[in-house]
N, C-alpha and C positions, 0 to 999 in steps of 0.2 A: 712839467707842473701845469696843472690847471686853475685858471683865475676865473671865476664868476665877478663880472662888474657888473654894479646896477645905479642906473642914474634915476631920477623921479626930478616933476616940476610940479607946476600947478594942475598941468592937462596932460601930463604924456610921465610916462614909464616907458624903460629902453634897458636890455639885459643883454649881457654879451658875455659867451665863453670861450677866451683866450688860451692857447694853448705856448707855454716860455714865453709869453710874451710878443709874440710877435704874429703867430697863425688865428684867425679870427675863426671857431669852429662854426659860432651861428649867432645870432643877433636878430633878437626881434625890439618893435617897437608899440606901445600903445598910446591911441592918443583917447580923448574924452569927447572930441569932434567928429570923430567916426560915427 
C-alpha cells in the first residue's frame, strides 16, 4: 500500500510517499525562505 503524507505550516510544505509503512519512496520539502 501507498500512503501520500502531507504536512504544511506557516512557511514550508513537506510531502512524503510511504510505501506499508515503513519504505520512504521520496519526500520533498518547500519552504517560503527559499
Amino acid at each position: 500500500m501507498l500512503i501520500l503524507g502531507i504536512e504544511t505550516s506557516c512557511d514550508e510544505t513537506a510531502a512524503a510517499v510511504v510505501e506499508d509503512g515503513r519504505r520512504v519512496l521520496a519526500s520533498r520539502v518547500h519552504s517560503q525562505i527559499d
